[in-house]
C-alpha positions, 0 to 999 in steps of 0.5 A: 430513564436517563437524564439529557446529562447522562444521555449526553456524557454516554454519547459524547463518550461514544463519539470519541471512541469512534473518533479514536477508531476512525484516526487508527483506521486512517493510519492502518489505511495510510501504512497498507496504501504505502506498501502497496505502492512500494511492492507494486513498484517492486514488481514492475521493476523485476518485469523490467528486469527479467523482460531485459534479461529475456531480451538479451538471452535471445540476443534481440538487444541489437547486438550479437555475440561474437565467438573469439 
């Protein structure tokens, strides 16, 4: 049977793991949230994109081309 001390060390040791495991968590959510937010950002500026591209293609921009 253990001592109060052992028991003690064993499970303050295993907090401290878990302690560690929680910070790197932390990071790899930080760093993923980010990207998300960076490649989202990306898409919704490749739809403006291509929506105003679209948009000048089928000459609804208000302006229309005139053949010289």
């Amino acid at each position: 049977m253990a001592t109060v001390t052992e028991e003690f060390r064993y499970l303050a040791k295993e907090l401290s793991e878990l302690y560690q495991k929680r910070k790197e968590l932390a990071k790899d959510i930080i760093f993923k949230e980010d990207k998300l937010r960076k490649l989202g950002l990306m898409l919704e500026f490749v739809d403006n994109l291509e929506e105003k591209l679209d948009d000048e293609c089928d000459g609804s921009d208000g302006f229309q081309e005139q053949e010289v």
